[in-house]
C-alpha positions as CSV (number, residue, x, y, z in Angstrom):
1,X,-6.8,1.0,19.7
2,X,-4.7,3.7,17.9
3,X,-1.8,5.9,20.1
4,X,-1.0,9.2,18.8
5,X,1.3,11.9,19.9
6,X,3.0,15.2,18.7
7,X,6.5,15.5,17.2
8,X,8.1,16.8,20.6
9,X,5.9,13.6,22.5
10,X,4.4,16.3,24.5
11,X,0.9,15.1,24.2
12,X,0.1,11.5,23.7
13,X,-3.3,10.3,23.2
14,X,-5.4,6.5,22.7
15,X,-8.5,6.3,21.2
16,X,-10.4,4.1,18.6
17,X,-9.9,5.0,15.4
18,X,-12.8,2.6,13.9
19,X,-14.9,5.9,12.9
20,X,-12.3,7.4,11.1
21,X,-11.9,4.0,8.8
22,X,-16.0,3.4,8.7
23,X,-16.2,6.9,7.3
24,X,-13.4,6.1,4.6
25,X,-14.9,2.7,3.8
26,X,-18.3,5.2,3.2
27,X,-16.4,7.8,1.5
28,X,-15.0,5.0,-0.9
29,X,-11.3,6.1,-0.3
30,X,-10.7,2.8,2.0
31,X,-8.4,1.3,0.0
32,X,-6.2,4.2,-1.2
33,X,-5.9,5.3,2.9
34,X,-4.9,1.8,3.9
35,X,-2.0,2.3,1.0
36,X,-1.1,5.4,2.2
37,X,-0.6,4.6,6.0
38,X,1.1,1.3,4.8
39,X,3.6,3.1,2.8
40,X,4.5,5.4,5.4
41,X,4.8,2.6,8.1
42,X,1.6,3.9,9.5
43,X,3.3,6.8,11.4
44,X,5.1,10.2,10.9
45,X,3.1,11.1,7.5
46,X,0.5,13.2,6.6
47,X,-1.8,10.2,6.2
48,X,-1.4,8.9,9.8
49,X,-1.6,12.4,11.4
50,X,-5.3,12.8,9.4
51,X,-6.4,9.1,11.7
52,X,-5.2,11.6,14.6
53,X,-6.7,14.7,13.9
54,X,-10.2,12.3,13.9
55,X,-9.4,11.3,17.4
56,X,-12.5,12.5,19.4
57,X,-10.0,13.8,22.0
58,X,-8.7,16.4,19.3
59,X,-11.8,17.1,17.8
60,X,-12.7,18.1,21.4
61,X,-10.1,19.8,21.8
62,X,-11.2,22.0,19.0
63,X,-14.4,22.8,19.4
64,X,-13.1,24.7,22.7
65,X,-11.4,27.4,20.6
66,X,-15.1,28.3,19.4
């Protein structure tokens, strides 16, 4: 399970982030994300806010500004 929340920790969100790291395993960029959320400590980078932006709660969120 993967926690998220915003820089001012007014929203904070769980959710499995397995889809996001299945479609990077497919993509073939596995590896090089792993790195990247390693380097920054897996938080408070751009790498660990694109696991968050996959979250299904956001992407829900998003589709209701259509």
């Amino acid at each position: 399970m993967a926690t998220a929340h915003t820089d001012d920790h007014a929203v904070h969100i769980s959710f499995d982030a397995t889809q996001y790291f299945f479609a990077a395993k497919v993509d073939g960029t596995l590896a090089t994300v792993l790195a990247e959320l390693d380097a920054c400590g897996f938080g408070g980078d751009e790498a660990a806010d694109a696991v968050a932006r996959y979250a299904p709660e956001l992407t829900d969120l998003d589709s209701d500004k259509e």
